[in-house]
N, C-alpha and C positions, 0 to 999 in steps of 0.2 A: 749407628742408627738403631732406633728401638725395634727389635724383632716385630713382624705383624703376626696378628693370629685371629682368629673368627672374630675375638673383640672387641675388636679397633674398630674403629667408625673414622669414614673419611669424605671431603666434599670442597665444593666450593666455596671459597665468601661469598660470591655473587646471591650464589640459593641460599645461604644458612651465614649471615651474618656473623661478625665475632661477637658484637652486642646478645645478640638471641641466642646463639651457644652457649656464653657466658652463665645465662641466667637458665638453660638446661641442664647444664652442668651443676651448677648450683642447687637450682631446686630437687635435681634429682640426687643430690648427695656424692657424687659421683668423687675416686679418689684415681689420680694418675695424670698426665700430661696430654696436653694440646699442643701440636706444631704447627707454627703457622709459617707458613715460604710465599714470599712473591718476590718474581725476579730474584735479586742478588738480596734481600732483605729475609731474615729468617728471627724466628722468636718463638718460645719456649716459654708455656705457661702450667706449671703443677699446684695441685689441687689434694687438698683432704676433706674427704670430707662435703664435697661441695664449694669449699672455701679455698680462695685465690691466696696461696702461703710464699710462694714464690715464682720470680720470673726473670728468664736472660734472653737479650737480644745481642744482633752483632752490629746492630748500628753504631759508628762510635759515638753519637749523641747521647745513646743512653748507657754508654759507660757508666762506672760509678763516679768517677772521679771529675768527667762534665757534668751529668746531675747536682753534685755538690760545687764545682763552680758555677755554674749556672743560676743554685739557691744562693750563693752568697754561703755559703758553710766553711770553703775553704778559698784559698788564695793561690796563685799560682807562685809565690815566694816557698809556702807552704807543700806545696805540689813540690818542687825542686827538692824538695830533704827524702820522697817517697821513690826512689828506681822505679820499683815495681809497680806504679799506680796503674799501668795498661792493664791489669791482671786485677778484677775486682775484689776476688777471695786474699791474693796477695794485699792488696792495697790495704783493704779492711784491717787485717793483720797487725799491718805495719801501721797503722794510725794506731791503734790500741799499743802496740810494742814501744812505738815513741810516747807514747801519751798523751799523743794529740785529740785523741777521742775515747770516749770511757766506751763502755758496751752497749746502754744506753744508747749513745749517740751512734756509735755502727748499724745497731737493731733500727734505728730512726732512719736512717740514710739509706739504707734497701728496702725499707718500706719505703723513702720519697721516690726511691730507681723503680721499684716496681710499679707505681701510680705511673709514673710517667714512661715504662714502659706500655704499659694498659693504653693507657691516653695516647699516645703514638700507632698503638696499631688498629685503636677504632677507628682511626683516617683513611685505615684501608678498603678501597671501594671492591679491589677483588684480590686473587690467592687461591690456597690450597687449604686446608686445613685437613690434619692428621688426628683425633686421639685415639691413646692405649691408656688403656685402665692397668700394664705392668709397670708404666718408667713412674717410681715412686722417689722420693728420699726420704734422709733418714727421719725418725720422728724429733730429732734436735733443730730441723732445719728448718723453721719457721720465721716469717713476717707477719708484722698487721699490715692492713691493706686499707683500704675506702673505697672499695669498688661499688658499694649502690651507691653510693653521692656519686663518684663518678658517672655511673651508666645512669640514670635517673637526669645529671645535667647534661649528659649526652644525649638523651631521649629527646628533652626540651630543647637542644638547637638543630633537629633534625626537621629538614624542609618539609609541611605537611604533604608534596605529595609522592614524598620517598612513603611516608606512614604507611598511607594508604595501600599503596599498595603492596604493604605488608596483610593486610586483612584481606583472605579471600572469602569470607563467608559469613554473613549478620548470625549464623549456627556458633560461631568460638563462641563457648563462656570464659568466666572468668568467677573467681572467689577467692576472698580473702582469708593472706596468712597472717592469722588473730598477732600473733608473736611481732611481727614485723607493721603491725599497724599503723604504728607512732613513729614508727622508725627516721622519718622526714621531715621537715618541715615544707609544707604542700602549698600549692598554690589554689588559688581560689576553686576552678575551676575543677581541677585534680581533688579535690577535697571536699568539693559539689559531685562528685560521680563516685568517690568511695563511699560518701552518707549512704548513695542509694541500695546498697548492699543489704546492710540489715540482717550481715551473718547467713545470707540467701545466695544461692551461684545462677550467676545472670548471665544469659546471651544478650550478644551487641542488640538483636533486633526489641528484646524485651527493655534493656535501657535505653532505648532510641523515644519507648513510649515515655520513660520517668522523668525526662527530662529538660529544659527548654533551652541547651546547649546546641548551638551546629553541629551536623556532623563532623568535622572537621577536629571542632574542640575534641566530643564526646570520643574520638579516636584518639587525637594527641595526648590525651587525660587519660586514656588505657593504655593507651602505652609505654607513659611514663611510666604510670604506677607499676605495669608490672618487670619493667625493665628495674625501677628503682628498690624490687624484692615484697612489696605489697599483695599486691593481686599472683594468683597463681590461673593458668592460661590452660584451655582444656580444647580437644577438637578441631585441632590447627595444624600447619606441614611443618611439624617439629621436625628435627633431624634424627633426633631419637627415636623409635617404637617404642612402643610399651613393654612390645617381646625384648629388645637391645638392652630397654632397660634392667627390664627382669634377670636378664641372663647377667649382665655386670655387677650387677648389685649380691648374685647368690651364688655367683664364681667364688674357688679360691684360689687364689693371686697373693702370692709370695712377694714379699718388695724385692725390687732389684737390689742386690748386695752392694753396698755402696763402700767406698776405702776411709779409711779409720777416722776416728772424729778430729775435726778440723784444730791443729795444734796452734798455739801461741806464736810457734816458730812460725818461717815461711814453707808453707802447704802448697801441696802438690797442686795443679789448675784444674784436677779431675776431684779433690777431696769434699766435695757433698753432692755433686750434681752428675750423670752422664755430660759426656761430650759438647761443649759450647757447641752452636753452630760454628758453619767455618768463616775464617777472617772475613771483613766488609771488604768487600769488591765496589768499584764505581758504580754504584745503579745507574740506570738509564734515565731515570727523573728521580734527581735527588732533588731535595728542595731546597729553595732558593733561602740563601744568608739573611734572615731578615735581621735590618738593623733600626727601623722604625720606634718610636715609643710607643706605647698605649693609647696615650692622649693621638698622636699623629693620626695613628690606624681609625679608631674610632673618630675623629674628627673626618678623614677621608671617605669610611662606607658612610657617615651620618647626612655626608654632602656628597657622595656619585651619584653621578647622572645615569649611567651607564654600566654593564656590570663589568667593563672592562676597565673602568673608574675603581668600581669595587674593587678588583683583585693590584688593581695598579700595573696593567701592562698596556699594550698598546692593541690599536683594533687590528693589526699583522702580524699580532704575536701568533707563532705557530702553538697544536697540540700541548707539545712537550714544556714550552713554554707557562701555557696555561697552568699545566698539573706541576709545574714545580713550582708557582707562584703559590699556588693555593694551598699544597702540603708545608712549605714554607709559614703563609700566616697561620694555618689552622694549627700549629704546630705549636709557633711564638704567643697564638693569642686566645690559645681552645679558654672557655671559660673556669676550666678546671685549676687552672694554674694563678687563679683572682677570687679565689676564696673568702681570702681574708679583706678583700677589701670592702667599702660603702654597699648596701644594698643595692642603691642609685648605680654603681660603676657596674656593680655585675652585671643590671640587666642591660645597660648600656650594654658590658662586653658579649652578654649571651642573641640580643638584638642584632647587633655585627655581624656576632658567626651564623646569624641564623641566614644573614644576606650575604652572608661568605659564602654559603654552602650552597646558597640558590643562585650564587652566579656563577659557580662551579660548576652545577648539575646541569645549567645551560648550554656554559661553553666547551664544556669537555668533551661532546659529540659531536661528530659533524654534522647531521642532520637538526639537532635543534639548534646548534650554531648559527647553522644557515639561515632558519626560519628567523630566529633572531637580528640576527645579521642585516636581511629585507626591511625589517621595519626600522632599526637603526639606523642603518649606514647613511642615508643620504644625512640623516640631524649628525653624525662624527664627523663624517667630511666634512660638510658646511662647516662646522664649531672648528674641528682641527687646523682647517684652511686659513680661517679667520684670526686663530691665535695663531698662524707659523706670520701670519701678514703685517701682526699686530695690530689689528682691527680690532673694536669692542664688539664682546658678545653679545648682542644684541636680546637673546633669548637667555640668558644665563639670568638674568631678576628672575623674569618668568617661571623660567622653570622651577626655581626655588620655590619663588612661594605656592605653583604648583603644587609641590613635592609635601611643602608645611601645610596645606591644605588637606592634601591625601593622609598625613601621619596625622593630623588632628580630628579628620571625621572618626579615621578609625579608633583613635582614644576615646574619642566620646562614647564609641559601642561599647568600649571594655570598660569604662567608668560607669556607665548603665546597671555593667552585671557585677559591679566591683570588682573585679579583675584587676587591681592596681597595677600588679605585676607586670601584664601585659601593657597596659595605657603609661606608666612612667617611662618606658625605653620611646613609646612612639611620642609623648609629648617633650622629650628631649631632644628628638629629632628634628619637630615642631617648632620649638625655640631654638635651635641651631642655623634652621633656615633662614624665618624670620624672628627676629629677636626684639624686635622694636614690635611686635603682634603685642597689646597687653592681654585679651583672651587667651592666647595659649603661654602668656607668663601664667597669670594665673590658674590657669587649669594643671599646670606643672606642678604649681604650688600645692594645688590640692593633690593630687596622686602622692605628691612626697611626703606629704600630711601623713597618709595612713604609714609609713615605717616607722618604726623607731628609731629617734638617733638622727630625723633629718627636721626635724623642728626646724632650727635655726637657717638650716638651708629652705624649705618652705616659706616659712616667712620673706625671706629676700626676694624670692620669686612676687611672692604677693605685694610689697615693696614694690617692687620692677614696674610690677604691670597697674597700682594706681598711681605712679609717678608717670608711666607712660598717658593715663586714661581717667585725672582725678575728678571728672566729673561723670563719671561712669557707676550710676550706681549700684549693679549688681556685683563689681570686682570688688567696690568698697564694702558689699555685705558679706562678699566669701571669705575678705578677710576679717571684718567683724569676728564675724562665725567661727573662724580660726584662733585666734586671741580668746575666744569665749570655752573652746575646746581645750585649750591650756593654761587655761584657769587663769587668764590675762583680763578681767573684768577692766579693770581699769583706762586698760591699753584700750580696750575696744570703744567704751566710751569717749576717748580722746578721737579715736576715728571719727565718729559718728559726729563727734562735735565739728572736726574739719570738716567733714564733708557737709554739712549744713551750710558750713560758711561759705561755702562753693555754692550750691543747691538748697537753698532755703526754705523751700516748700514742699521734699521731696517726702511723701507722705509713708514711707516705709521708714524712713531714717528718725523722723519724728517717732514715730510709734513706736520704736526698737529702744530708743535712745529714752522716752520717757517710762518704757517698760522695765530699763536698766538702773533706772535712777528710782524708782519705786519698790526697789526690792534692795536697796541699802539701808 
């Protein structure tokens, strides 16, 4: 164990998040390790610098060797040539020594373990947390990381009223780090509350005047930012002082003597780092095996009724129950691990977890369970009763297009402030319920419109909904309007011409259409 001394700094997750440590840590430069323990799980994160350079857990999920089957990197035929793949530093070795992986591809593969170590323990709702500014290593033992994309998409799937109550006071400022300005790519609103800056350091109460965002936003949008390394945070229940600060930053601190640099051969399992944690033991809510797809997952939160729907357990699932469904999906489906795919699918997947998390935050107590519970239960039984009877759900349309109702008023607010970000996950939701709706095809169509790269998808949408509604003039002018935005003159006049054929005297279609044929 790393010897304690005046300055270590120690606490709970519950007070001081790992998210907001993270970026304490960071911002204030700070070089040395953070332990983090809950129950039988433990994980070890060192720092230079500020910057997240490496990280070992003893979960065997984020072994190195399931990280890379997990990516598809290796194969467990592959696995069978490696003994020692239990042993990371071993294992690494031995990929290089067979020449199964160049150094390149090692240096990449503990940078994917440490993201997804990172990603694993911002799941944690509570803990211990330890740091010493002495457990260093050596200066050869480094990784690249992507921890603001990480904590930044982390930001953005946390429930707004976890946020909130991270702000105790309209007194925090905030100002911008010039350096890390661009560093993102932002979203509307997020990028509506950094313009207001102007190189100026602002209290919540003074941007509350500049701007014509909710509350709710103007907080989720600070938060992101400065979770995401943009904004720097002044006046607030840091974990740090200023005094902590001062005193670690002007110490000197020797690095702990580390054993010889790590050979070709096979190396010792203490050869760059202190002591692993000790072997994984059975947690007590380990999470549950998901073996769902993508599409499954997101097709199931897009259609729960319920948030026991959401997590996919049953309305008797106990506690333990609960918290090992939910570390399970947020586990298989954090948005972090969907990158690389469509714009469209992430916010689909970031939409998910955000209704992951808020069914989480529900059921994981007893007290709000309960309250939940009262106004549920009698609509589960009834539904439950009625599907063990094989009776038809009677309320199940209902409720759907319900539900397509509620996720389309509110698209239409965020389409208002352009917000597309926000309005494409809820107008997906919107056409999932009801799909035969041609207004929220087409409104679909439009939010997909402002990405890049979803033309062709857009279009079908618009498609959809005047095949569903072709005498419907306004879905025929949005896609007009569409076709005109991508330089499709010609297409648009072919519209205009059907739709007359349909509506003959329709005195906008007229006007559009001879306004199109006059500028040939």
């Amino acid at each position: 164990m790393t010897q304690q001394n005046p300055l270590d700094q120690k606490g709970e997750l519950v007070n001081y998040p790992l998210a907001e440590l993270l970026v304490e840590i960071g911002q204030a430069k700070f070089s040395g390790s953070l332990r983090l323990s809950r129950k039988q799980q433990k994980t070890v994160v060192y720092f230079d610098k500020g910057e997240v350079i490496f990280a070992v857990a003893n979960a065997k999920p984020l072994r190195l060797f399931n990280v890379l089957l997990q990516n598809k990197k290796i194969d467990k035929k592959l696995l069978a040539t490696h003994p020692s793949f239990a042993n990371d530093l071993e294992f690494s070795v031995s990929l290089r020594t067979n020449g199964d992986f160049s150094k390149e591809d090692v240096d990449a593969a503990f940078s994917m373990q440490i993201d997804a170590i990172m990603v694993d323990a911002l799941t944690w709702v509570d803990g211990e947390w330890h740091f010493s500014p002495l457990a260093r290593l050596r200066d050869d033992v480094r990784y690249e990381t992507h921890l603001d994309q990480v904590l930044i998409d982390y930001a953005r799937c946390i429930p707004t009223d976890v946020i909130l109550k991270g702000f105790r006071s309209v007194h925090e400022s905030f100002s911008v780090i010039k350096e890390h300005a661009r560093r993102h790519i932002l979203r509307a609103h997020e990028a509506h509350v950094l313009e207001r800056f102007q190189n100026m350091s602002l209290n919540i109460a003074q941007l509350r005047g500049m701007t014509s965002l909710p509350e709710n936003g103007l907080l989720q949008a600070l938060y992101a930012l400065w979770l995401g390394g943009v904004l720097r945070r002044r006046d607030w229940n840091a974990a740090f002082s200023a005094v902590k600060i001062g005193e670690i930053l002007t110490a000197r601190i020797a690095k702990v003597k580390q054993a010889e640099t790590l050979p070709e051969t096979k190396p010792s399992a203490e050869a760059v780092l202190e002591p692993e944690p000790e072997p994984e033991k059975v947690p007590l809510s380990r999470p549950v095996d998901v073996t769902i797809s993508l599409e499954e997952y997101l097709t199931r939160v897009e259609s729960a009724e319920t948030h026991y729907d959401t997590l996919g357990i049953d309305f008797e699932s106990d506690a333990t129950e609960v918290k090992q469904m939910y570390l399970g999906l947020a586990k298989r489906f954090h948005p972090d691990k969907y990158h690389r795919e469509s714009e469209v699918v992430q916010k689909r997947v970031q939409t998910a977890f955000t209704e992951l998390a808020h069914a989480y935050e529900t059921l994981k107590t007893p007290q709000s369970r309960e309250s939940y519970d009262l106004t549920m239960q009698k609509e589960i039984l009834a539904r439950d009763e009625r599907r063990k009877t094989g009776r038809p759900d009677d309320t199940f349309a209902d409720k759907k297009v319900e539900n397509a109702l509620e996720s389309f008023e509110q698209a239409l607010n965020f389409l208002k402030k352009e917000d597309y970000d926000q309005a494409v996950g809820l107008l997906a939701r919107a056409v999932h319920y009801s799909p035969d709706n041609a207004q929220f095809r087409a409104y679909y169509g439009k939010a997909l419109s402002a990405f890049e790269g979803q033309d062709h998808k857009a279009e079908s949408e618009f498609q959809s909904a005047v095949k569903l509604a072709p005498k419907d003039g306004k879905i025929r002018m949005m896609l007009v309007d569409f076709l005109l935005e991508i330089d499709m003159k010609k297409r648009a006049v072919g519209e205009l011409k059907r739709f007359l054929e349909l509506v003959p005297h329709d005195r906008d279609a007229v006007r559009r259409l001879d306004k199109l044929n006059a500028s040939n």
